[in-house]
C-alpha positions in Angstrom: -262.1 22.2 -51.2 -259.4 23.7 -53.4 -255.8 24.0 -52.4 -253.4 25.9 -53.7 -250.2 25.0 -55.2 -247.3 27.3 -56.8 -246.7 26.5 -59.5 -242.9 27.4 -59.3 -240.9 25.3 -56.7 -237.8 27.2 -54.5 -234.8 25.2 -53.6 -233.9 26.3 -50.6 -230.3 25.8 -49.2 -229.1 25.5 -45.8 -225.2 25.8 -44.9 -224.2 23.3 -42.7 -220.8 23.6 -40.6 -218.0 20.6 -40.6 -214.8 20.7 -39.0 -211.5 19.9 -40.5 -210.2 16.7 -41.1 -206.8 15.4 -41.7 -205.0 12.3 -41.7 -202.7 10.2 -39.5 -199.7 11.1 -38.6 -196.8 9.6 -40.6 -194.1 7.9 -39.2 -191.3 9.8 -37.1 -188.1 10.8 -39.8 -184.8 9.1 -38.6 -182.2 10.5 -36.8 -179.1 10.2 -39.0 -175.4 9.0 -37.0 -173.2 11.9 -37.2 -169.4 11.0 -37.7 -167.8 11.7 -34.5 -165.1 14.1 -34.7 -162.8 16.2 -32.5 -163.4 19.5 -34.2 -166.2 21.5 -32.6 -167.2 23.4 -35.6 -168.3 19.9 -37.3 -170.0 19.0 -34.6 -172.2 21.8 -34.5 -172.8 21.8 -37.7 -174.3 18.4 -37.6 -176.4 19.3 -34.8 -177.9 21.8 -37.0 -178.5 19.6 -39.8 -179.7 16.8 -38.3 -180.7 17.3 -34.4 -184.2 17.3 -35.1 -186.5 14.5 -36.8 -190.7 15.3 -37.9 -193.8 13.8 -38.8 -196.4 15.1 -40.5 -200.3 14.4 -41.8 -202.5 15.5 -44.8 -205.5 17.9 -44.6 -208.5 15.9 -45.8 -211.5 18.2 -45.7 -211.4 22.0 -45.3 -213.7 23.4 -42.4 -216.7 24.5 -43.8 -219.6 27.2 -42.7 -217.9 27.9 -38.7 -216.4 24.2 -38.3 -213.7 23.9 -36.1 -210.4 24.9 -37.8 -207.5 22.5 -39.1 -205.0 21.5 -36.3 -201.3 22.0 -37.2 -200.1 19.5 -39.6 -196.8 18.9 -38.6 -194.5 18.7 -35.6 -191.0 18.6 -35.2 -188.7 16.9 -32.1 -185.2 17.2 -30.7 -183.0 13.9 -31.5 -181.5 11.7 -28.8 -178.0 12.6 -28.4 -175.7 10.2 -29.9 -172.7 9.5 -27.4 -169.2 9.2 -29.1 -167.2 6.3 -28.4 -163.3 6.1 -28.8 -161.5 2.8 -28.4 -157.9 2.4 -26.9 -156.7 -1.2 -27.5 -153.7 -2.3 -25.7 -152.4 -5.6 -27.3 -150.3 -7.9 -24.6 -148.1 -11.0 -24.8 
């Protein structure tokens, strides 16, 4: 019995989905020791430099086709506060 068989062959692609992928998260940034000083403005100017530390991670892959999205890629915290310390010494005989 004769088959037939085109002579022409069709690639045929299908889309497949895949979700994002990133990396690990790097380490936390340091908090940097603010000079302790009596004058208020310093102070809050070092609070707004350096009151907040981050981490972050790397995208890998892309979604693809109606994978799930990328999460966010970095996050950001508050610093512990630091207290400031004076020292009164009293020398005595």
């Amino acid at each position: 019995m004769f088959q037939y068989k085109p002579s022409v062959a069709a690639s045929c692609t299908i889309e497949c989905n895949y979700d994002c992928s990133v990396s690990q998260w790097s380490a936390w940034s340091t908090c940097q020791d603010i000079e302790c000083e009596i004058s208020s403005i310093r102070q809050r100017r070092a609070e707004e430099i350096i009151g907040k530390r981050f981490r972050t991670r790397v995208i890998l892959t892309l979604p693809g086709s109606g994978g799930k999205p990328c999460p966010h890629v970095s996050e950001t915290r508050m610093c512990e506060p630091q207290p400031c310390f004076t020292w009164n010494i009293t020398l005595g005989l």
